[in-house]
N, C-alpha and C positions, 0 to 999 in steps of 0.2 A: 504494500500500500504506500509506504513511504519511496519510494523507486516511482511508481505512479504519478505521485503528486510532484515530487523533485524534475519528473519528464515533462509533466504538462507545464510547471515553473519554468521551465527552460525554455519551452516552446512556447509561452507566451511574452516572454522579456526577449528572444530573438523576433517575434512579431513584432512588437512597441520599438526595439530599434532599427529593425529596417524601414519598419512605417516611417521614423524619427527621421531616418538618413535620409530618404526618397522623396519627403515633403519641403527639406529643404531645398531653397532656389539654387541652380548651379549659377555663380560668378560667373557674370558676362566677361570677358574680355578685351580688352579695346587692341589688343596687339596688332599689331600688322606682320604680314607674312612677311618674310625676308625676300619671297620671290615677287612682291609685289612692286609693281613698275615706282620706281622714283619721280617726282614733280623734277625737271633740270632746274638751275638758278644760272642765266646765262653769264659767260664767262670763265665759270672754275672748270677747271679739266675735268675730261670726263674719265671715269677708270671703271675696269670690269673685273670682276673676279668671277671664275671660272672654278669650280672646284665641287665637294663632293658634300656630302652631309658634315663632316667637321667645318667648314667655312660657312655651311648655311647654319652654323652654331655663332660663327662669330660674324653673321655679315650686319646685322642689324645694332651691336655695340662699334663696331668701325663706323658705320655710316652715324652715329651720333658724336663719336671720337673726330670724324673730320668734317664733322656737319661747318657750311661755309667753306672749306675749304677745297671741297671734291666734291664732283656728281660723283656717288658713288652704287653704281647699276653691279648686277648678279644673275647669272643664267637663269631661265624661268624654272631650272629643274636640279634636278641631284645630278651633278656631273659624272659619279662613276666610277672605272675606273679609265685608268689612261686610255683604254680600247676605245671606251665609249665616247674620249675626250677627241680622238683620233678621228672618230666618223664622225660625230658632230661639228667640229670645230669652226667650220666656214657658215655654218648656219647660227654657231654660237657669235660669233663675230659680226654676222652683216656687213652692211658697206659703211657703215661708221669709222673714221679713224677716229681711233683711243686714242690716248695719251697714254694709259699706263694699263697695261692687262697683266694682272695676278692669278698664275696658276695654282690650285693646291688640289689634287684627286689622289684619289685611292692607285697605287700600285697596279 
């Protein structure tokens, strides 16, 4: 009897907090994607970085580290690894000249 009641106790304090968890609102986010196209500020150089899931780690604290001082644009996707760097790459480029292209991919 006591195994009974200690089972139905369990199973109703895991109802009450997943009810708990689920009711509350999920935090909107205002982040923006790091693949999302940049506003230019005409004049500053423009530079690209080319690279893999570690640079789309760090592309969004560079662009506030050189904010004013670079357009600073990022392939719309996960660059890969070099292979994938290798068949893209003229389509990653465009007929834009850069100023400065930063490569960083995966092996």
């Amino acid at each position: 009897m006591q195994t009974l009641r200690n089972l139905i106790l369990a199973a109703m304090l895991s109802i009450i907090f997943l009810t708990l968890g689920g009711a509350q609102e999920k935090k909107k986010t205002n982040r923006v994607s790091p693949m999302t196209p940049i506003e230019e500020v005409a004049g500053l150089p423009n530079v690209l970085i080319i690279g893999d899931s570690i640079s789309i780690g760090y592309t969004l604290p560079a662009r506030a580290l050189l904010k004013d001082k670079v357009n600073l644009h990022r392939i719309p996707t996960n660059g890969g690894p070099t292979t994938k760097g290798i068949a893209e790459i003229e389509k990653w480029l465009g007929k834009r000249k850069w100023d400065l292209i930063h490569f960083n991919w995966g092996l």
